[in-house]
Structures are given as structure tokens and as C-alpha cells.
N, C-alpha and C positions, 0 to 999 in steps of 0.2 A: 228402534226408537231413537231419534237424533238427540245427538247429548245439547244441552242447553250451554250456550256461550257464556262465560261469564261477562259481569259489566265492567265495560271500559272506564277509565279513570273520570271521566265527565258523566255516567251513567252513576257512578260511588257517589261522584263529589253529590249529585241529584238527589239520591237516596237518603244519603249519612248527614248531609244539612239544611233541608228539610223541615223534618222534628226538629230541630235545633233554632231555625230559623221561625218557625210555630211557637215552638215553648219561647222564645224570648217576647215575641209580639203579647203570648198571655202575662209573662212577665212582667212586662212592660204597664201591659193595660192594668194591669194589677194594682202595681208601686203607683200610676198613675189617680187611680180609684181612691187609695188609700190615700195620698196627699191631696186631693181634692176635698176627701172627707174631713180633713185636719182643717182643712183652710176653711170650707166651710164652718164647721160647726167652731172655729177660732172667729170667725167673723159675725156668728151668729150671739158668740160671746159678747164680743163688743157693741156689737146693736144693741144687745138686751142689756146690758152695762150700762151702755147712755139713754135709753128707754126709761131706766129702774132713775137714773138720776135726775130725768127733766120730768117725768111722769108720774112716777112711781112714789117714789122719797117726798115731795113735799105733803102726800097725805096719811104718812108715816111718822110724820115727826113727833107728832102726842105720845110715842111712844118714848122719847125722852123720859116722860113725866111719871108714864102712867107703863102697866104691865096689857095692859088692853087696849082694842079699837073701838070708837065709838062708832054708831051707827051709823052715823051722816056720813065717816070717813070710808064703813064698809061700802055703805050704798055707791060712793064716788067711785072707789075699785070698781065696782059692777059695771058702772056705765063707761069706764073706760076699756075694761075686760070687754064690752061690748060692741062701741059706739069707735073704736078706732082702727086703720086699719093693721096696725102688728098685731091690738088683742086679736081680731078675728082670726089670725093666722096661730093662735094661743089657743090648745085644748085642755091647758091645764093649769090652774096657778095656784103657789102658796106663800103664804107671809110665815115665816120661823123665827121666834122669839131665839135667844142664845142658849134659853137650855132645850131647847131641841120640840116646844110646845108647836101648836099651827095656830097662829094665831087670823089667821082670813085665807079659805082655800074658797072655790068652783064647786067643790063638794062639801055641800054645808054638812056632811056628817062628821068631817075632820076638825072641823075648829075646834081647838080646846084638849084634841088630843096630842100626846107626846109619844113620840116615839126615839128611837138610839140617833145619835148625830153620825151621820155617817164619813165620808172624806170630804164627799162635794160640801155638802152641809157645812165639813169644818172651815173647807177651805174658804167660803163666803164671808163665814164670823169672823175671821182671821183677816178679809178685807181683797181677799182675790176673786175674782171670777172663774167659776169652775163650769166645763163645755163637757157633756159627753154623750153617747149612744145607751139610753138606757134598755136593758132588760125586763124593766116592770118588774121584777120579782122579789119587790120589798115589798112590805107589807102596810106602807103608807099610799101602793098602789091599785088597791084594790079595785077604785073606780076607771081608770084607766087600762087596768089589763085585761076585762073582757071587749074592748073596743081593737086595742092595737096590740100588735106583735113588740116593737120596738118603737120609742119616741127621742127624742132631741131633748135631752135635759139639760139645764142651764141655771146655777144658782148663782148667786149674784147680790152682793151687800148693799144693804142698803145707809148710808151714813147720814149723821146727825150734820142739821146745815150748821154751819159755822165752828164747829170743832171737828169736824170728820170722822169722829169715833163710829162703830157701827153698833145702828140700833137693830136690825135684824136681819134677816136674809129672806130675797124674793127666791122664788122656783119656777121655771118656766117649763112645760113641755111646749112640743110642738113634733107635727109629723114630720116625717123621713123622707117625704113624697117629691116636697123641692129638692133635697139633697141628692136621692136615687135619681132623679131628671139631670141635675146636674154632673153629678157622677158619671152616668150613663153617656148625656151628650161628651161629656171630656171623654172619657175613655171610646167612645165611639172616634172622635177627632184625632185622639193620640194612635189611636191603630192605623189610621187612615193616615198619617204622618212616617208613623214607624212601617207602616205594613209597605206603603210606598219606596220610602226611602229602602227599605232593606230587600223590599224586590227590586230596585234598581240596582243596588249593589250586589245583588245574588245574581243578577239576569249579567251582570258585569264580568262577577268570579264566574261565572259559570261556564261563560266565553269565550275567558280566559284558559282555566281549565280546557273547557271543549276543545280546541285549539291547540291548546298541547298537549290533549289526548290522543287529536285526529296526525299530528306532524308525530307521535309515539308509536300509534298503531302503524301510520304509514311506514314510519323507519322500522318495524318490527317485520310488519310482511314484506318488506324489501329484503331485511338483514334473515328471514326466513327464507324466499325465492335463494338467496344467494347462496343459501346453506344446501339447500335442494341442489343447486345447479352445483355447485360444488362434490356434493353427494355424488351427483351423478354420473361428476366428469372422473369421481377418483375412483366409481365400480367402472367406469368404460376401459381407463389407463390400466385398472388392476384386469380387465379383463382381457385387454389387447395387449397388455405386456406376458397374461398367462397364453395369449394364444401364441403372440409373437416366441416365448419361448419352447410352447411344446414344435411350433412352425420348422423354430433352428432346431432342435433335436430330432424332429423327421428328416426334416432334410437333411442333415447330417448323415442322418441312417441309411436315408435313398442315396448318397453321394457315393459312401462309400458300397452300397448293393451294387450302382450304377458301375461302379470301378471294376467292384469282383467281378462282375459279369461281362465287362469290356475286355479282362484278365483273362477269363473263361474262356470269348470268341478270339481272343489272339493265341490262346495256346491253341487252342482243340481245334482250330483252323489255320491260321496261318503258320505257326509254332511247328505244328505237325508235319506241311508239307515244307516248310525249310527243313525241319528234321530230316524227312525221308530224302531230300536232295542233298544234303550233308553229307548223311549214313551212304546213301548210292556213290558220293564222288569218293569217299574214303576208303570203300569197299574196294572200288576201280585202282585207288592207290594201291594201296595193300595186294591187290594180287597182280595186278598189272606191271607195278612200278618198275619190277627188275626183268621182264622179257622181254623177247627182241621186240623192237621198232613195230615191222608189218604187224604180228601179229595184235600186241597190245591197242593198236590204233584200231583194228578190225573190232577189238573187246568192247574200247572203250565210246566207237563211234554207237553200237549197240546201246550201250546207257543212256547217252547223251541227250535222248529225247524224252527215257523218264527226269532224268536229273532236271531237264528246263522247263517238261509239264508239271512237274510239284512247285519249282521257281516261281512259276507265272501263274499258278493259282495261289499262293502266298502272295502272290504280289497283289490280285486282283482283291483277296480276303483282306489285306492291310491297305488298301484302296479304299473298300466300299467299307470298310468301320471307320475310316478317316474321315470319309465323306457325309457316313450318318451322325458324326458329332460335331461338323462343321456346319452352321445356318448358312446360307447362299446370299447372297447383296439383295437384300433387303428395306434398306434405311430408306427409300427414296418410293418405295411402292405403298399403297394406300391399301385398306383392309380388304376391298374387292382383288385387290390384286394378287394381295399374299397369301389370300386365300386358292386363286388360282394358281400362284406357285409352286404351293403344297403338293395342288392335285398334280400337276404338269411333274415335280421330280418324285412324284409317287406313282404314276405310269411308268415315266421311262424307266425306273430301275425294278417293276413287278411285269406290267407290259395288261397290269387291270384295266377297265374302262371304267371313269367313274363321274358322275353325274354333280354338275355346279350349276347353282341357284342363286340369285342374288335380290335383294328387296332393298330401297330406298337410297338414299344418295351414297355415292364411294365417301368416305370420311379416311382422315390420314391419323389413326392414331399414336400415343405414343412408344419410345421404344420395347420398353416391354412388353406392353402389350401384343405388340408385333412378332415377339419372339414368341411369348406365350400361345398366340395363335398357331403359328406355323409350328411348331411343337404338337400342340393337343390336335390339329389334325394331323400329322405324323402320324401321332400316336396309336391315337384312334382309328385311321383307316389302319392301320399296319396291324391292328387288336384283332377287326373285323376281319381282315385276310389271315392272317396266320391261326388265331384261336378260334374262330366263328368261319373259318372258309366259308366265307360269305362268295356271293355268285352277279352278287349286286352290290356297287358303294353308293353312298349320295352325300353331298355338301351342303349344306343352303347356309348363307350369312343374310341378316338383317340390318343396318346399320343405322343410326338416329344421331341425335345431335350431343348426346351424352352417353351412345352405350353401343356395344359389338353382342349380336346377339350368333351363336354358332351351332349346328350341329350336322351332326358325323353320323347318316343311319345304315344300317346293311341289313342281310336278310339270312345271316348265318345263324347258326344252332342256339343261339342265345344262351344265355345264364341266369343263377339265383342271384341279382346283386347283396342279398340278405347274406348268401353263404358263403360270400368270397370274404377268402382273408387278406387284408389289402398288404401286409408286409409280405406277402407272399407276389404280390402282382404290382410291380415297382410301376408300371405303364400307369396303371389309375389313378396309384398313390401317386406317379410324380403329375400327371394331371390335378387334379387335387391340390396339391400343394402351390405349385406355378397360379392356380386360378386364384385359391383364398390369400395369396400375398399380395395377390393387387386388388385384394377389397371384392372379389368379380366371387361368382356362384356356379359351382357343376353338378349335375345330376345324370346318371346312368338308367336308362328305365329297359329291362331286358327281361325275358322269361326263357324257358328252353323251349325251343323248335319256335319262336315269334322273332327273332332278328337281336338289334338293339341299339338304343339311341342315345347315342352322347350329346346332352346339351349343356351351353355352357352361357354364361353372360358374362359381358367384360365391360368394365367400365372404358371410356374414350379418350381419358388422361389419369396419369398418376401424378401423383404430390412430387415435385424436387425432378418431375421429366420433364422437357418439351416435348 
């Protein structure tokens, strides 16, 4: 199951401000709602304020005199309660004497009763206008709280003309229905304001963000690629410095195998027959040295041709090992060439016939490479003769524009390549060795009584050759 990415910093910023950027627009609409309500029901204040002054109050003023309305004066309330257009937008009204009696309500059941003064109530007698959101849930509401949930109350003094003192207090309901319209359109307007305004600035930060989310992840998968590449160059250097050094430690081992064994073919050959021509001339001293003339010359004419056939095979044995660790002139022949080199001084000094092949254009590669060749077929044909008395050799080289492609086949006794031990057989290992130091690839594929074929691939230049 694929692990889930986490989100990028403009995918957070999305996320985390959001809510944030929601909750303030409710916010918002909110404190919006609410100061609307204020202002509202403060200006509804004032209306009903100067209503109660120019409408209201002059058919209150008997109350000066008297503790009661007359009826001509209730009847005038009625027709204005009626007949005007603020009363019509009035669901409720009452006239409140100072100690808290009703002296002309819409519900003629209330006149004449009294009830507790409450704040709004005080605050009227006292000469303020008091605005607020009523609950209905006093009990001078009776008639109005099976109709509405919540009304618009508004009490409101009423004063004597000409001294200003107040002779009582009106009370106004009125419904919520303009208010919640107009609440509603404001807070519908203020979001449509705020909700724009702060998606223009959110769609702003957020492109910002994006932005330097996108130049953060970029520099991150770069600064990660570089960490990879890095990674990978320090297991190749750890791995080619482990190869390079086990490379010098073989070779080291072959060098010195190589020597013992060059040691080996100069005692046990050449070493040998100097010796016996030594021992012969010393021997002829030794018994010869003090007799007469004729005879000793008769003795020693007798030696003379073992003494110089032991010379001259010493000579020919420190010849041909001088000659097998000497490369031939080289530098100047191209890989077709040196390949027929090889076979040309590996005839004349076995007197084998051996078969060359050649594919695709001659290419001149470079120096090592050239010695490396000329080596591994050495080697390899000289494996097939002497350990595989092979009866048939073959050559074939391939050549291309970046690589020597080689191999060595014969039809000798062949072997288990699984069960040879390579410090034991310096020819494969030093093949081997010479191939993997210039980067190039060999492989032996051989069985017993199937022959066996050395292939090898070289690259067509090395680093630091022409």
C-alpha cells in the first residue's frame, strides 16, 4: 500500500487557514449583526422619542392635573394608534403613570392595572428613552406573548409642555421583522465585503506561500538528487578503491609467483647446464692439469663438446625466458595486427598452426590495452598447448568503435573452471588481473574432454593513455 505524502507547505498553509479564515467571516457577520441591532433599535429609540413628543404628549397633558385619561383623550390614542403610519407598524402600546399603574394600553384589560417598574420603565420616568429586544416574559405581557416570540420595546417619557417635567411614560412594541431584514441584508453585505476582500488576500498569501513551497520542494529534490548522487559516487570510490586495493595485493602476489617461477626456469634450466659445463671444465682441470701436453689435450679435446652442449643449451634456455618477458615492437600495430603478432611469435617458437579471425574495422587502441592483448593470447594459447595439448588453436578478434572484443578457443582436455584454484594457476589469474585493471571483462567457459574458450572484452582506451 503506498504511503501517503505528506502536505507541502502551501497544501498546510490551505488547510490550517481555512477554519480560520471561516471562523472570522462568521465573526465578522456576527459583531456586524449585532451593531446593526444597536443602531437599529437606538434609532427606533429616537423616532418613537420624537413621535411620543409631537403626537403623543399633547394628548397627555391632563395628566398634569388629574391621575386619569379622559375619554375623548383615549379615543384620540385609538385613532392615532390607528389612522397613522408608525402606529400601524405599533403592535402594542401603553401609557404608565410614575407609580408604575397603565393608564391607556391596546389591551383594554390592562388599564388601571399596576404592575413592578422595571429598568426600562425607570429609565423613561427618570426622562431617558429606553430601546430594547424584549422577551415577553413579564407579566404585563400577556397579550402579546401568545402572538410573538420577541418584540422591539421602547419606553419613552412623555413631558409636561412648558416645564418639562415628566408626566408619564409611553411603551411601544413593535416587531423584529424590519430589524432581522435589515440585520440580515447588512450581514449578508458585510460577508460579501469581508468574504471577498479576505479571498483576495488568501488567494494572495497563498501564492505566495505556493511559491515558496514550490522553489522549497524544488531546492529539496535537488539538495536530495545531489545527496543520492553523492551516495552513490562515495559506494563506487569505496568500492573501486576496495577493488583497486585487493587488484595491488594480487598483483603483488602474482609478481612475486611470477619471479619465483622465472627463478625456478633459470635454475632448473639454464643454472643446471652452466653447472654441468662448470663441473666438466673443473673436473678436466683437476685431473688433467699436471700431465703431459699430448696426452691431456687427447682428454680434454674428449670433454670439450659436452662442456659447449651444456653452454649452448644454457644459453638458448636464458634466450628464450629473456625473450618470453620481453613484448616485441608493438606501439605502432593496430589490434588486428597484434593480434596476428601473437599468433606469428607463437608458431615460430612451438611450430603450432593456429587459426585468426578477424570482424569489423582494425581500430589502434591504446597502450595497455595492446600489451594486455598480446599477453592474454600468449597466455592463453600457451594454457591450450602445454595443459589442454590441444591439436587445434583458434583466434578471432572483433573490433567496434569503443571495445576489442577476444577470444582464444582449442580442443584440448578441458577443465572444471569451478574447481581450479586460481593462486595456484598464475596464467588465468594474471589474465584476470591485466583485464579488470582496465575496466575490460574475462570469462573461461571449459568442461573436461569439450576444449575451452577464453573470452575477453577490452575497452578501446584507458583514462590518462593515448
Amino acid at each position: 500500500m503506498r504511503a501517503r505524502r505528506p502536505f507541502n507547505l502551501s497544501r498546510q498553509f490551505l488547510v490550517a487557514s481555512l477554519p480560520i479564515v471561516l471562523a472570522g467571516m462568521l465573526v465578522i457577520g456576527w459583531y456586524v449583526g449585532q451593531a446593526i441591532e444597536r443602531a437599529v433599535t437606538h434609532r427606533l429609540a429616537a423616532v418613537t422619542s420624537l413621535y411620543v413628543d409631537s403626537f403623543i404628549a399633547p394628548h397627555l397633558q391632563t395628566l398634569a392635573t388629574g391621575s386619569e385619561l379622559p375619554p375623548d383623550r383615549r379615543a384620540a390614542l385609538d385613532r392615532l394608534l390607528t389612522d397613522t403610519p408608525l402606529g400601524r407598524k405599533i403592535v402594542a402600546f401603553k401609557i404608565w403613570s410614575r407609580g408604575g399603574r397603565i393608564l391607556y394600553s391596546t389591551n383594554p384589560t390592562l388599564i388601571g392595572r399596576e404592575f413592578p417598574v422595571d429598568d426600562g420603565l425607570r429609565e423613561a420616568l427618570e426622562g431617558r428613552v429606553h430601546t430594547s429586544i424584549s422577551d415577553l416574559d413579564e407579566s404585563e405581557n400577556e397579550l402579546e406573548r401568545p402572538h410573538w416570540s420577541r418584540l422591539i420595546e421602547t419606553y419613552s417619557p412623555v413631558h409636561a409642555e412648558g416645564l418639562g417635567t415628566v408626566l408619564a411614560a409611553a411603551e411601544f412594541y413593535q416587531t423584529t421583522a424590519e430589524l432581522a431584514q435589515e440585520i440580515l441584508l447588512a450581514q449578508a453585505a458585510s460577508w460579501l465585503v469581508v468574504g471577498g476582500s479576505m479571498l483576495a488576500m488568501y488567494l494572495l498569501l497563498f501564492g505566495v506561500v505556493h511559491r515558496g513551497s514550490e522553489t522549497i520542494a524544488s531546492q529539496r529534490d535537488q539538495l536530495n538528487a545531489k545527496i543520492r548522487e553523492l551516495s552513490a559516487v562515495v559506494e563506487q570510490n569505496q568500492a573501486l578503491s576496495e577493488s583497486i586495493r585487493l587488484a595491488a595485493v594480487r598483483t603483488t602476489t602474482l609478481n612475486e609467483k611470477f619471479l619465483r617461477r622465472i627463478g625456478a626456469d633459470l635454475h632448473d634450466g639454464a643454472a643446471q647446464d652452466l653447472a654441468l659445463g662448470l663441473m666438466r671444465f673443473e673436473s678436466v682441470a683437476e685431473r688433467w692439469g699436471g700431465s703431459a701436453p699430448a696426452e691431456a689435450g687427447a682428454r680434454i679435446a674428449e670433454e670439450i663438446p659436452m662442456i659447449r652442449s651444456s653452454l649452448q643449451s644454457a644459453l638458448r634456455e636464458l634466450r628464450a625466458t629473456s625473450t618470453g618477458l620481453q613484448v616485441p615492437e608493438i606501439d605502432r600495430l593496430d589490434a588486428v595486427e597484434i593480434a596476428a603478432r601473437a599468433v606469428q611469435d607463437f608458431q615460430r617458437k612451438t611450430g603450432s598452426r593456429i587459426a585468426l579471425s578477424h570482424e569489423g574495422e582494425a581500430a589502434q587502441p591504446c597502450w595497455p590495452v595492446k600489451i594486455t592483448m598480446y599477453r592474454l593470447i600468449q597466455e592463453a594459447l600457451g594454457n591450450g598447448l602445454r595443459h589442454g595439448a590441444a591439436s587445434c588453436l583458434q583466434v578471432a578478434i572483433a573490433c567496434d568503435a569503443e571495445s576489442i572484443r577476444l577470444d582464444v578457443r582449442d580442443n584440448g582436455c578441458g577443465f572444471d573452471p569451478a574447481g581450479v584454484d586460481a593462486t595456484q594457476h598464475l596464467g588465468l589469474a594474471g589474465m584476470r588481473e591485466r583485464v579488470e585493471l582496465l575496466r575490460g571483462s574475462v570469462s573461461v567457459s571449459s568442461a573436461p574432454g569439450h576444449g575451452t574458450l577464453v573470452r575477453a572484452c577490452l575497452p578501446m582506451t584507458v583514462e590518462g593513455y593515448a
